[in-house]
C-alpha angles and dihedrals in degrees: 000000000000089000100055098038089061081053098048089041094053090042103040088227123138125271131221145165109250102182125216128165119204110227094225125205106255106257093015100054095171085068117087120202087176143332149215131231134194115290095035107290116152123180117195117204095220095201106041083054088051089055094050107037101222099184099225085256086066096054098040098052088049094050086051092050086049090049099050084051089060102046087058108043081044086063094046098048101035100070117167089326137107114227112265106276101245100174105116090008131108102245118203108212107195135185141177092239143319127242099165107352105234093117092058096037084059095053097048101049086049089052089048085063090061089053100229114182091243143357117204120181126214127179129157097237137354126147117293091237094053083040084063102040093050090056098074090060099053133057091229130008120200113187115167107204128017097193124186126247099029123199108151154354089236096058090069096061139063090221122014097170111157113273104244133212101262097046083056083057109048086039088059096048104044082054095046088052093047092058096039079061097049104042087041 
């Protein structure tokens, strides 16, 4: 959300909480093997799955735990409002980086549910190889750095702590009463 918001904020474009979960490997969360979306939308990564050997129970068992997360934080962060209308509209998907891109492919393929007229993905920095798969998913990718080698999202920043609930609020709103300003 701190990403995006830098982005909402420079563009003057609307901001709005679009919720994945990763589906982590047990023991090595930060590895997705697959993820869910709003609007119940779940990818599988088939052959991380095959190297791993998750039994279904397993997946299944993580995708209800991750579930469970969204609604939740869907609850927290949507307060009285509707989620901001994206059919017809250009939809900017952003992330704070991409490892695998499960996440992401999750959440566009949930966006392309809603028909939007285009998604376009930016993120500061992802692998070069996952940059170039997810392109053919989206109408534009914007990723800023393709560094090599490439370990992890969190190498790339001073401080990667988790984002918490009350900093997307407050995220959100600070954004919200910033439009309400300028359109008034």
């Amino acid at each position: 959300m701190p990403v995006a918001f830098e982005v909402a904020e420079a563009l003057r474009a609307p901001l709005d909480a679009f919720l994945l979960r990763k589906l982590g490997v047990p023991g090595q969360e930060e590895l997705a093997f697959g993820a869910i979306a709003s609007g119940g939308v779940r990818v599988l990564d088939r052959a991380i799955l095959r190297t791993l050997s998750l039994s279904a129970r397993e997946v299944e068992t993580i995708t209800a735990r991750a579930q469970q997360e969204l609604k939740r934080r869907e609850a927290v962060y949507g307060s009285d409002q509707p989620p901001l209308p994206v059919t017809g509209k250009i939809v900017i998907l952003v992330d704070d980086g991409i490892a695998t891109g499960a996440s992401l492919l999750a959440g566009i393929r949930a966006l392309r549910q809603q028909q939007p007229a285009k998604i376009v993905v930016a993120v500061p920095v992802a692998p070069a190889p996952v940059c170039e798969r997810l392109a053919y998913e989206v109408d534009e990718m914007v990723c800023v750095a393709s560094p090599e080698p490439f370990g992890a999202v969190g190498q790339f920043y001073d401080d990667f702590s988790q984002v918490g609930d009350d900093e997307v609020i407050a995220l959100l709103a600070h954004h919200q009463r910033a439009e309400s300003t300028t359109a008034a």
